[in-house]
C-alpha positions in Angstrom: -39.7 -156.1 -129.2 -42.2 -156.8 -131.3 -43.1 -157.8 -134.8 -41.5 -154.6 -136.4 -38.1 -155.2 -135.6 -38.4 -158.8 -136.6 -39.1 -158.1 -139.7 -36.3 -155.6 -140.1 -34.2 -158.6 -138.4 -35.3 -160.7 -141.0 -34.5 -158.1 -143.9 -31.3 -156.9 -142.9 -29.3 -160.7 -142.3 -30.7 -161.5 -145.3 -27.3 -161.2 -147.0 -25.6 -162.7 -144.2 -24.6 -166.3 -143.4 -25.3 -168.2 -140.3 -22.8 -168.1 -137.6 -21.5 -171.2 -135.7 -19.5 -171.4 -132.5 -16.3 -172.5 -133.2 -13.6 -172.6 -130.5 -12.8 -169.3 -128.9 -15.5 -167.4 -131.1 -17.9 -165.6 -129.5 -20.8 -167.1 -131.9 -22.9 -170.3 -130.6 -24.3 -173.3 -132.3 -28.1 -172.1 -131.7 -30.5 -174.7 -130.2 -33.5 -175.8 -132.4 -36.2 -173.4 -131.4 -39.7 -172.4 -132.7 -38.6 -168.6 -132.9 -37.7 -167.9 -136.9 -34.2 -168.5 -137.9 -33.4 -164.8 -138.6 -34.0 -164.3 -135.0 -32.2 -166.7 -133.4 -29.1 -166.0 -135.2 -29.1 -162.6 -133.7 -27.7 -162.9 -130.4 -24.7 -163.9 -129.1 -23.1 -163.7 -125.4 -20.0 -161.5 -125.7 -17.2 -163.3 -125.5 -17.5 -166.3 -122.9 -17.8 -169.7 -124.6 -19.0 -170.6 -121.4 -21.7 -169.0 -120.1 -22.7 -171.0 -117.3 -19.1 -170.0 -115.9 -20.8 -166.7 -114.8 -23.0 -168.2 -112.5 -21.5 -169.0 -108.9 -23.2 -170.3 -106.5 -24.1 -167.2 -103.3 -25.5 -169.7 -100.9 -23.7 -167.5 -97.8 -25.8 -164.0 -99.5 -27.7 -163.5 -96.2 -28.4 -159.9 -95.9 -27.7 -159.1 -99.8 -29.7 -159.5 -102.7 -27.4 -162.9 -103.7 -26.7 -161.8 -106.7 -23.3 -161.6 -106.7 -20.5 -164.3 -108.4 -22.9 -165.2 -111.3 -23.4 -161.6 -112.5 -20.6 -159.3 -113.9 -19.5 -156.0 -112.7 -22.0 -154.1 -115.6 -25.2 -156.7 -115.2 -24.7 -155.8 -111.1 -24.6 -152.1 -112.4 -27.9 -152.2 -114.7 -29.8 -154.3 -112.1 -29.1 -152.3 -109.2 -30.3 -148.9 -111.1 -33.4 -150.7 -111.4 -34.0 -151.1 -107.5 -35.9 -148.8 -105.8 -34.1 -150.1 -103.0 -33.4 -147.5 -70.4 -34.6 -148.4 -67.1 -34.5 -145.1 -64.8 -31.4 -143.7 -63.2 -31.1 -144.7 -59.6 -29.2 -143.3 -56.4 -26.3 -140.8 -57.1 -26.2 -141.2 -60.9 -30.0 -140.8 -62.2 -29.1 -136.5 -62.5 -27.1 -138.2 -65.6 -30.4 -138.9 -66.9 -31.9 -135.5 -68.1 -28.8 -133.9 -69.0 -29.7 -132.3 -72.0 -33.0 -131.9 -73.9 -35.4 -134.6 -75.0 -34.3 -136.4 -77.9 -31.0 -134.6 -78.7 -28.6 -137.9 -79.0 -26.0 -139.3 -80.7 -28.6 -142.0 -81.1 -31.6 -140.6 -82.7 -32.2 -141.2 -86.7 -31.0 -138.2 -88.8 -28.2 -137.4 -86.3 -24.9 -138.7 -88.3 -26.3 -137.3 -91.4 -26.9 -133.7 -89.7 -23.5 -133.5 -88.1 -22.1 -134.4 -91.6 -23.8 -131.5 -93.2 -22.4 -129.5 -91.0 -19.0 -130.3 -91.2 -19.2 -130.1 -94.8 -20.4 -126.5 -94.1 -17.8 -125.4 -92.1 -15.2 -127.0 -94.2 -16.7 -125.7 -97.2 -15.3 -128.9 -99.2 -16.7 -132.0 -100.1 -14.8 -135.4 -100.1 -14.2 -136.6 -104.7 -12.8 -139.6 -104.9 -12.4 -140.6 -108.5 -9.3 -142.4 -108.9 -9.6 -145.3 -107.2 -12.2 -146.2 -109.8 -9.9 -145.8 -112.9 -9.8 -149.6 -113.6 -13.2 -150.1 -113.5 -14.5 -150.9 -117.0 -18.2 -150.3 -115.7 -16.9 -147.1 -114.9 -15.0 -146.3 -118.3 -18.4 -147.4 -119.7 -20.7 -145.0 -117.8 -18.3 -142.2 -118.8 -18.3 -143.0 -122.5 -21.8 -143.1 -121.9 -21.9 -139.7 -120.7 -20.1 -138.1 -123.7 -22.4 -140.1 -126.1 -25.4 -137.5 -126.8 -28.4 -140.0 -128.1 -30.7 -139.5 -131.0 -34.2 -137.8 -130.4 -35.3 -139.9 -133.1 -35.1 -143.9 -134.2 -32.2 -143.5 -137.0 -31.7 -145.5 -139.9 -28.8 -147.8 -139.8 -26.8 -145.2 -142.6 -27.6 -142.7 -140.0 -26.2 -144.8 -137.3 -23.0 -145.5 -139.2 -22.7 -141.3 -139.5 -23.3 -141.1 -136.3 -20.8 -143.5 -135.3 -18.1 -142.4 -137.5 -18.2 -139.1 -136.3 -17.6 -140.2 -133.3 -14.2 -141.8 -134.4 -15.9 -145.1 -134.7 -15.3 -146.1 -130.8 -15.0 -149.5 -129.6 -18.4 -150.3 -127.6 -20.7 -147.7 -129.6 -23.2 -150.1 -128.9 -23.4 -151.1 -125.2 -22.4 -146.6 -124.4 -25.8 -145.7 -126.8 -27.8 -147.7 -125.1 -26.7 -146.8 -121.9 -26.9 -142.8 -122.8 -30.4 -144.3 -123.8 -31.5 -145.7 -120.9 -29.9 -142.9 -118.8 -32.0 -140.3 -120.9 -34.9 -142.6 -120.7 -35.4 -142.1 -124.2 -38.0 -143.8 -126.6 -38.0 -147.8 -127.2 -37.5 -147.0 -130.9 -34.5 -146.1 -130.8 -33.4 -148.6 -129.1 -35.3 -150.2 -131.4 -33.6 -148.9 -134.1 -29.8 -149.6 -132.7 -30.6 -152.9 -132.5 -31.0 -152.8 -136.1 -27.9 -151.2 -137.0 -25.8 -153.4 -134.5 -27.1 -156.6 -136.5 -26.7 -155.3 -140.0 -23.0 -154.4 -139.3 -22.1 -157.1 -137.2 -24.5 -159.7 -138.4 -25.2 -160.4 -134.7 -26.4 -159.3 -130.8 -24.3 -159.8 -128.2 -25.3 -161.0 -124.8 -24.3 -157.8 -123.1 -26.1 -155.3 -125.6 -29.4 -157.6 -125.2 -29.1 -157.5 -121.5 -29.0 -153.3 -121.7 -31.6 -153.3 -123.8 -33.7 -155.8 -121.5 -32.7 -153.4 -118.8 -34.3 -150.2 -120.7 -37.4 -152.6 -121.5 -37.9 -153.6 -117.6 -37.2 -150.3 -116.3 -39.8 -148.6 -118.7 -42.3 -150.9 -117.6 -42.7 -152.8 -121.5 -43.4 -155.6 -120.4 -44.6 -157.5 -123.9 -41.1 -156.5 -125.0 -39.6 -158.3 -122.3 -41.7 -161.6 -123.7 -40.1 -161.4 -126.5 -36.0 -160.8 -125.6 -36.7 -163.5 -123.0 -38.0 -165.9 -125.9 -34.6 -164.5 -128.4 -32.5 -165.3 -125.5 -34.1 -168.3 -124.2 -33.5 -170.1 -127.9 -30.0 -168.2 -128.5 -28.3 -169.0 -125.1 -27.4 -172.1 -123.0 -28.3 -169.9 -119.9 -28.7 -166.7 -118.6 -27.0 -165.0 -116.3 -27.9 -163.6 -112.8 -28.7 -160.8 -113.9 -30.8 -161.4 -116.9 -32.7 -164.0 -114.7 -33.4 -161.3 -112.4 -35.0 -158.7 -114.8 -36.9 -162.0 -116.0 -38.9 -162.1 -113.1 -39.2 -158.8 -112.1 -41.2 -158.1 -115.4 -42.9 -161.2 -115.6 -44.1 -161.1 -112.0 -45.8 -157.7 -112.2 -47.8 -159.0 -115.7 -50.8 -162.2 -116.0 -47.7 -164.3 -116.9 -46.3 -164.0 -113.7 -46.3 -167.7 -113.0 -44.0 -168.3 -115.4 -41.5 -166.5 -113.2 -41.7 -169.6 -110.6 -40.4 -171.4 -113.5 -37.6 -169.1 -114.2 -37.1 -169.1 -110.3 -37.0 -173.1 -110.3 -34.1 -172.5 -113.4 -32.4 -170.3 -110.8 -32.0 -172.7 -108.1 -30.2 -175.3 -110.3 -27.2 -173.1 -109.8 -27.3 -170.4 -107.0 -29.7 -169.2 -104.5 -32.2 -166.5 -105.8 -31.8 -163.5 -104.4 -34.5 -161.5 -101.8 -35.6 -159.4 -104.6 -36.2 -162.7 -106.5 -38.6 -164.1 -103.7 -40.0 -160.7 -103.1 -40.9 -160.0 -106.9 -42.7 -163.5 -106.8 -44.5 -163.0 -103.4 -45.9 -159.7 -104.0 -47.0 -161.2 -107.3 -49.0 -163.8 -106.1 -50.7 -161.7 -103.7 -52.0 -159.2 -106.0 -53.7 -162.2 -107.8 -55.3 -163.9 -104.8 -52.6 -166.9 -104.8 -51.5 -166.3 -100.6 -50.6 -170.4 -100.3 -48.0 -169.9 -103.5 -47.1 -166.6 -101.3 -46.7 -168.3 -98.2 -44.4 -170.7 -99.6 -42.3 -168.7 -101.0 -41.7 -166.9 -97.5 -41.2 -169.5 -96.1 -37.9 -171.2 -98.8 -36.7 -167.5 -98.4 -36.6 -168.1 -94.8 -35.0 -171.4 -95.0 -32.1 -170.0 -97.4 -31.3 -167.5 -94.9 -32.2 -164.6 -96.4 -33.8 -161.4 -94.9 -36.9 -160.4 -96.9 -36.6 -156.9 -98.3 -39.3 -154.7 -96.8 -41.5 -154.3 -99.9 -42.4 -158.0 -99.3 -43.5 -157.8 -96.0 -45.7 -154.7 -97.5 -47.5 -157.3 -100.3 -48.3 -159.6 -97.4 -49.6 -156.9 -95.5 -51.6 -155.5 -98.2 -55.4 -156.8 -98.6 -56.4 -157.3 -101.7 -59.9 -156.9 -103.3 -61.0 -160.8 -104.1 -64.0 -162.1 -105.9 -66.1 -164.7 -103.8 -65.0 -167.5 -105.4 -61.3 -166.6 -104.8 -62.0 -165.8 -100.9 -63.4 -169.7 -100.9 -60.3 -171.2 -102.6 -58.1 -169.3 -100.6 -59.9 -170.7 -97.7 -59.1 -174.0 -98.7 -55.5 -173.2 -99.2 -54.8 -171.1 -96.0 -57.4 -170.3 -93.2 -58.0 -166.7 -91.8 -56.2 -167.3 -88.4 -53.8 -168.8 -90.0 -52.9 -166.1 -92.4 -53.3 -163.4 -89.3 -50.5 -165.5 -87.2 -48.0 -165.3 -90.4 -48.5 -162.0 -90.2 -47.9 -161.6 -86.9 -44.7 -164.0 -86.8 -43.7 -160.7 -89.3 -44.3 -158.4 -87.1 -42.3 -160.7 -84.1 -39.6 -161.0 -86.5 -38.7 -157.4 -86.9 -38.5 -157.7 -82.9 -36.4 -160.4 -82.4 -33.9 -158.5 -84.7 -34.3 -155.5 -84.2 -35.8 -154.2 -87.7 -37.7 -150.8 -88.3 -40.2 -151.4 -90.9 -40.1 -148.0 -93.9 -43.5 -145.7 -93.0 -45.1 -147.2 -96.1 -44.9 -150.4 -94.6 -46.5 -149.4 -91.5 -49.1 -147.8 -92.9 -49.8 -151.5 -94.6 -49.9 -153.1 -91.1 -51.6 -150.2 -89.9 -54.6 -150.7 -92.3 -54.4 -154.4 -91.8 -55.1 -154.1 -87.7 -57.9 -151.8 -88.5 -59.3 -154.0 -91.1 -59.4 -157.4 -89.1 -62.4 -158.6 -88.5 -64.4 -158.9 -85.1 -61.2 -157.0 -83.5 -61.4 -153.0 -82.7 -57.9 -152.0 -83.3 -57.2 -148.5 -83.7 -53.7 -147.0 -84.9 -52.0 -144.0 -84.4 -48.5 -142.2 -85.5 -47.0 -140.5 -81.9 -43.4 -140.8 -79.9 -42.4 -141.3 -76.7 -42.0 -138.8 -74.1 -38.2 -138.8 -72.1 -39.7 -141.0 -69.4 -40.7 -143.9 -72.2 -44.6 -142.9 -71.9 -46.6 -143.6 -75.4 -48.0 -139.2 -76.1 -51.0 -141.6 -77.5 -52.3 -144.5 -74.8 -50.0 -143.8 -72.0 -48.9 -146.8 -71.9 -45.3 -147.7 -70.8 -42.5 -149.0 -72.9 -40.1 -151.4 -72.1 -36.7 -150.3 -70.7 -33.6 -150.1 -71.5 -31.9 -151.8 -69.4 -31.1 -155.4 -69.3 -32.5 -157.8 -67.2 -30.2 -159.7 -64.9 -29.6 -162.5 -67.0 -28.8 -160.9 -70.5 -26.5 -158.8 -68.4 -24.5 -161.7 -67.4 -24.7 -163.1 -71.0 -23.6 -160.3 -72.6 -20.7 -159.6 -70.3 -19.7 -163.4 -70.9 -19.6 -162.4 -74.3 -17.7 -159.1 -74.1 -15.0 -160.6 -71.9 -14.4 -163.7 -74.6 -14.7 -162.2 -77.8 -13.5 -158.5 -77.6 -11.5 -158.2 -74.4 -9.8 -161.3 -74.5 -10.6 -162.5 -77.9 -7.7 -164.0 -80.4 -6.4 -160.5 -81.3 -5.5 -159.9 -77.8 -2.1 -159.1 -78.4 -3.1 -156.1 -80.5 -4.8 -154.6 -78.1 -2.7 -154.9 -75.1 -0.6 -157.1 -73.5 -1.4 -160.3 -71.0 0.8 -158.4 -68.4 -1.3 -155.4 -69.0 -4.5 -156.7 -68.6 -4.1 -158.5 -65.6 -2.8 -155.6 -63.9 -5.7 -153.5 -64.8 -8.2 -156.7 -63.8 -6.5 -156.4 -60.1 -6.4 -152.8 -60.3 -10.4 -153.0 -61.2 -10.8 -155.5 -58.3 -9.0 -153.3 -55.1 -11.6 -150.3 -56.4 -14.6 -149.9 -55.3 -17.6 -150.5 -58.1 -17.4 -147.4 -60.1 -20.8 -145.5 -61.1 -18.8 -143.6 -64.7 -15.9 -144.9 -66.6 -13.8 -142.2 -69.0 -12.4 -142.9 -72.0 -10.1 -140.0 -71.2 -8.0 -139.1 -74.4 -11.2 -139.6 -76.6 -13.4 -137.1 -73.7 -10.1 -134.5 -73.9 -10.2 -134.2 -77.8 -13.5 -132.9 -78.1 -12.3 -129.8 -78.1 -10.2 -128.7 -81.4 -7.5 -126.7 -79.4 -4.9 -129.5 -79.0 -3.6 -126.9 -75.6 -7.0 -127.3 -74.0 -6.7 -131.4 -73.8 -5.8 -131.4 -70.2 -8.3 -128.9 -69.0 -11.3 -130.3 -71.0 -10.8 -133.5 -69.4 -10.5 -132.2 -66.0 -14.2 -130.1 -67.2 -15.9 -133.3 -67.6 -14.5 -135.6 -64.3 -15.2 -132.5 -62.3 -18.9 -132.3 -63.5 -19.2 -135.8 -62.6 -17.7 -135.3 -59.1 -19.9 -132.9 -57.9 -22.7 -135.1 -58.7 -20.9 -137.4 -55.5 -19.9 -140.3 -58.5 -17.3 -142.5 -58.6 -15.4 -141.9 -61.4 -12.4 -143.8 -63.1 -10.3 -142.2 -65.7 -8.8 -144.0 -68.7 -5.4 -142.8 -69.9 -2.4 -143.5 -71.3 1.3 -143.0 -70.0 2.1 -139.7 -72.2 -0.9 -137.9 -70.3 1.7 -137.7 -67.1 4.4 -136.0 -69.0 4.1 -132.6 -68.3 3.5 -130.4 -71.5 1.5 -127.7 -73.4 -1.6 -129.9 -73.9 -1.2 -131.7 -70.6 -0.4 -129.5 -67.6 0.7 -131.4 -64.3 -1.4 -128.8 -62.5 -4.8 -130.3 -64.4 -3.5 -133.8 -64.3 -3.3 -133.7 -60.8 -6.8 -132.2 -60.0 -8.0 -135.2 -62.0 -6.3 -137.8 -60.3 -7.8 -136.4 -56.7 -11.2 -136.2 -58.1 -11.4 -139.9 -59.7 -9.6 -143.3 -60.0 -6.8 -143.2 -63.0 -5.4 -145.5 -64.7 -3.0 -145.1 -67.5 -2.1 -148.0 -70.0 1.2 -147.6 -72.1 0.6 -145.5 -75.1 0.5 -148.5 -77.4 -2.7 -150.2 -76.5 -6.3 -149.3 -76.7 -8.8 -148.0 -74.2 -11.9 -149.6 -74.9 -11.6 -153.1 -74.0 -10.2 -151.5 -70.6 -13.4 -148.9 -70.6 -16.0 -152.2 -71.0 -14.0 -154.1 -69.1 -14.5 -151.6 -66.1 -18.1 -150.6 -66.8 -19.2 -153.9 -66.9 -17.5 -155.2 -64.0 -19.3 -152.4 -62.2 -22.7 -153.6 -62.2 -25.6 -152.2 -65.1 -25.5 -149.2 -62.9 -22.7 -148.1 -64.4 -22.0 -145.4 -67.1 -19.0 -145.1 -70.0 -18.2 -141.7 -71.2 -16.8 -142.2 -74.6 -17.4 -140.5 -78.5 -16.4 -143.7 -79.8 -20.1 -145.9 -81.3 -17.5 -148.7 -80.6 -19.2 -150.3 -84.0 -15.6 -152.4 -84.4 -16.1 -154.0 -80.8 -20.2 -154.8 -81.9 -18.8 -156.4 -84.9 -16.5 -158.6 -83.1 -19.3 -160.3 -81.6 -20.5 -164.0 -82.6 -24.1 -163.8 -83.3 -26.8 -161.2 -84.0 -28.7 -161.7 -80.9 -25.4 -160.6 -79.0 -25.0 -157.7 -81.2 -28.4 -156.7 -80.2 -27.5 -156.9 -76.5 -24.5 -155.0 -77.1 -26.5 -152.4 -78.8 -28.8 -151.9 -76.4 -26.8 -151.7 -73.3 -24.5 -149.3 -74.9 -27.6 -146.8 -75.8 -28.7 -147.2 -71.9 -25.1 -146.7 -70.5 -23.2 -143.9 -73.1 -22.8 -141.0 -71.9 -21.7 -138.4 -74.3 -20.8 -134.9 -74.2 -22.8 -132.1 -75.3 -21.1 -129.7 -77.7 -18.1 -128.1 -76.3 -16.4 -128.0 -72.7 -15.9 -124.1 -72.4 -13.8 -123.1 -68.9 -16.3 -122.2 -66.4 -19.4 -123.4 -67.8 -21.4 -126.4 -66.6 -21.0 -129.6 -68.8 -24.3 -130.9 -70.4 -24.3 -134.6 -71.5 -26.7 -135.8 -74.3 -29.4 -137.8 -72.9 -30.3 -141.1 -72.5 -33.3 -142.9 -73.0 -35.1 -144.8 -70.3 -36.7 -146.8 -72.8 -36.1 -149.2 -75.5 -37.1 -148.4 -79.0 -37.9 -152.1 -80.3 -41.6 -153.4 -81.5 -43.2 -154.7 -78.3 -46.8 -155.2 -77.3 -49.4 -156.5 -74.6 -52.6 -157.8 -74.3 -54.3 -154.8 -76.0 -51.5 -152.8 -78.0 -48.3 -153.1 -79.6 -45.9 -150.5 -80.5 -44.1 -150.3 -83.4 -41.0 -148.0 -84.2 -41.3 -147.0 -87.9 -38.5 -145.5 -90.3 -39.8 -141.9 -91.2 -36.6 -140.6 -92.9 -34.0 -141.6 -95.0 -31.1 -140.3 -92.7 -31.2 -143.4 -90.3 -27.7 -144.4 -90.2 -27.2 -148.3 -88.9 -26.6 -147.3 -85.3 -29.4 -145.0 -84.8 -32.9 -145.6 -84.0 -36.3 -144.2 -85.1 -37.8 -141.6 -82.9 -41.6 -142.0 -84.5 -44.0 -144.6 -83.5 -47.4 -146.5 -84.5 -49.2 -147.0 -81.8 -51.7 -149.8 -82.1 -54.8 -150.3 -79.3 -57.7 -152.5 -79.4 -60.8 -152.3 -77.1 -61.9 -155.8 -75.5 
């Protein structure tokens, strides 16, 4: 923060004693430090006697940033502003496959957030929820910090004392202002100049107001600011927080001090594992200066923790940067070429394995890195995939969506153990229940498309239309010649306005029913008779069946699941009008996953932000290489 304030530091505690902790005060015995007094006997952490209490171990973080049970709900606040962040049909049922248009699916990146737009449109209404977050004090903060109109201009501290008294001299002026600062992105000085204030009326800085103020340093990139909070807080505090620790080496890393951040990292580990962001802040450091063996390393202890890198690391590693002579020999000492090009591609194998869509700015990075590697011809490309699973740039064919024999089998094992008869069994259905269906399943022959049938007849709004719309849909897939079984429950039988006997009956000559009582659920009965089929066989069902994913044990399963469901869904498209043909939403023949050959690879890319978690890109780099 500079000399300036220092000195205004100095000058404004001169009148003040020095402040000792002293039981439940929330003043410290200061360590001996270099710093000068004045400035030492600034800062204070709020009102926790114990700061290391904050700061619990997240060893179990995996996909999050770990930076949870050491940081408080307003330190997770600040920190997170500053982040940026089918195999072909065959026999009777291939006609399924080119139901509708090419991509139009349920599928397809951009489709959730499209149909919510819509429905927002046509309600005309949009979803507030604001009271569940009345207890939040990082909430009640935020909105004092909204009515709280900043300064233009640093103030002097009699001007601050107007200001504050005017506005009835409210508890947390302090931490609000400089959280109306930051949000306004106003100047440092005035920040500046609150600090002042704060210590001549209080004759000390609390943890929580240096941490904002850290926060508006980092964010506004002033960096030589940052040395000097970390050196007031380093000689003022027993330890830091996650949170502090975190905006630490995020400045540090992107300045010529950014080795020191290791050493904050190595502080770090003592009591909880860093975070992604941590690693990633570090990595991308030391790759912008040369250092790819410190890099590496890194990587790799992120690895082991069992964390998942965020995609802006995988982008530094990508990245080539401009090195003098001398630093391409010692990094040839460190790491050789190959090696560093088999990393690289153990990234790119990675993203594979679990299914991860690297952001378009990250495939531009390993776009540019292909074309850049030496002795090698690759060439690279931005294209899609035509409805038979043809790459529009080499022709070449992708792999399909369908499983092979034996993930078949390991994924129905898994199905039948963990979701249909996993330990919440009885909630589902009941023993009696299930075994009936299993024989009922077993005296039918293999079916080719299994109905969720309530979920099929509520497409359509009108609740008197249930009956009909479902008959719509089996009779669409009875002319095809398919065998058909309908899910349903008892209630369908009862005649009445929304289920005429007259429809009902037409449904049960045209396919196989069963109804379960109208207590239990449908799907484990709809996988249970789609997989028991064969892979030929298709589900017809609105339901993304995310729950029943979930339920399974491991990633790679989830995968499996995923993928079979995206080959085997069949789901209406738009409405079932009386007298008009049924269109279902196609399927793809292909699998959208990174693969390659001997002379390409293909690499589904994120190209918009409306991906939800069950979709998949539909845009592709397309990487070729002449031998």
């Amino acid at each position: 923060m500079g000399s300036t304030l220092i000195l205004k530091v100095r000058i404004c505690l001169k009148p003040f004693k020095p402040f000792f902790y002293q039981g439940s005060s929330a003043f410290y015995t200061l360590k001996s430090s270099p710093m000068p007094l004045s400035a030492r006997f600034l800062c204070t952490r709020h009102t926790d006697p114990d700061p290391g209490g904050r700061q619990k171990d997240r060893r179990n973080s995996g996909q999050t940033d770990g930076q949870g049970g050491g940081r408080n709900s307003t330190s997770r606040l600040w920190e997170e502003e500053l982040r940026d962040g089918a195999g072909k049909g065959k026999g009777k049922s291939s006609t399924l496959w080119q139901r509708s248009s090419y991509p139009k699916s349920v599928f397809a990146a951009g489709t959730a957030k499209r149909t919510t737009e819509m429905l927002k449109r046509k309600t005309s209404r949009f979803a507030q929820d604001e009271d569940q977050h009345e207890g939040d004090p990082d909430r009640r903060t935020s909105r004092g910090a909204a009515m709280v109109k900043p300064p233009d201009r640093p103030l002097s501290v009699a001007d601050w004392r107007e200001l504050k008294e005017s506005l009835g001299n409210r508890e947390r002026f302090d931490i609000q202002m400089m959280c109306a600062l930051f949000t306004s992105g106003a100047d440092l000085d005035i920040a500046k100049s609150l600090l002042t204030f704060v210590a001549m009326e209080t004759g000390t800085l609390s943890y929580e107001l240096l941490l904002r103020y850290l926060t508006l340093c980092v964010s506004g990139g002033h960096d030589a600011e940052v040395f000097d909070v970390f050196d007031i807080m380093q000689g003022s505090f027993p330890s830091l927080d996650t949170g502090a620790s975190s905006l630490f080496i995020k400045s540090f890393s992107r300045t010529e001090r950014w080795r020191e951040a290791i050493g904050i990292l190595r502080e770090v580990k003592k009591v909880f594992t860093p975070s992604p962001r941590n690693y990633g802040d570090i990595i991308a450091a030391a790759m912008v200066n040369g250092d790819t063996a410190t890099a590496w390393a890194l990587y790799d202890e992120l690895m082991e923790n069992g964390l998942s890198p965020h995609q802006e690391t995988w982008g530094a590693l990508f990245k080539e940067v401009r090195k003098t002579k001398e630093e391409k020999e010692k990094e040839a000492e460190a790491m050789s070429l190959s090696d560093h090009q088999e990393r690289l591609l153990g990234i790119i194998l990675y993203m594979r394995n679990n299914q991860i869509y690297p952001q378009h700015n990250i495939a531009i990075s390993i776009r540019a890195w292909f074309e850049s590697l030496t002795g090698q011809r690759w060439t690279g490309s931005w294209t899609s995939a035509n409805p038979k699973g043809v790459c529009r740039c080499c022709g070449s064919e992708l792999e399909s969506i369908q499983l092979t024999a034996g993930e078949y089998q390991q994924l129905k094992d898994r199905v039948m153990t963990d979701i249909i008869q996993g330990p919440d069994v009885f909630k589902k259905t009941t023993p009696e229940e299930l075994e009936k269906f299993k024989m009922f399943v077993e005296r039918k022959p293999a079916f080719d498309v299994v109905i969720d049938g309530l979920n099929v007849a509520n497409i359509n709004k009108e609740k008197s239309k249930q009956s009909e719309t479902l008959l719509a849909v089996v009779s669409e897939l009875h002319s095809q010649g398919l065998t058909v079984l309908v899910l349903g429950r008892k209630h369908m039988l009862r005649s009445s306005r929304s289920w005429e006997r007259h429809n009902m009956n037409l449904i049960q000559q045209k396919a196989h029913c069963f109804f379960t009582e109208n207590i239990s659920e449908d799907d484990p009965f709809l996988l249970y008779a789609t997989l028991q089929s064969g892979n030929h066989c298709l589900f017809v069902s609105r339901d993304l069946m995310r729950d029943h994913k979930a339920c399974l044990p491991d990633g790679a399963t989830r995968r499996l699941f995923f993928k079979w469901q995206r080959g085997h869904q069949l789901l209406v498209d738009g409405y079932v009008t009386a007298g008009r043909k049924v269109h279902f939403q196609s399927i793809p023949s292909y699998d959208t996953i990174v693969q390659t050959s001997a002379d390409s690879w293909h690499i589904p890319y994120d190209d918009t932000e409306d991906r939800s978690t069950y979709e998949v890109p539909q845009r592709w780099l397309c990487l070729t290489t002449k031998t």
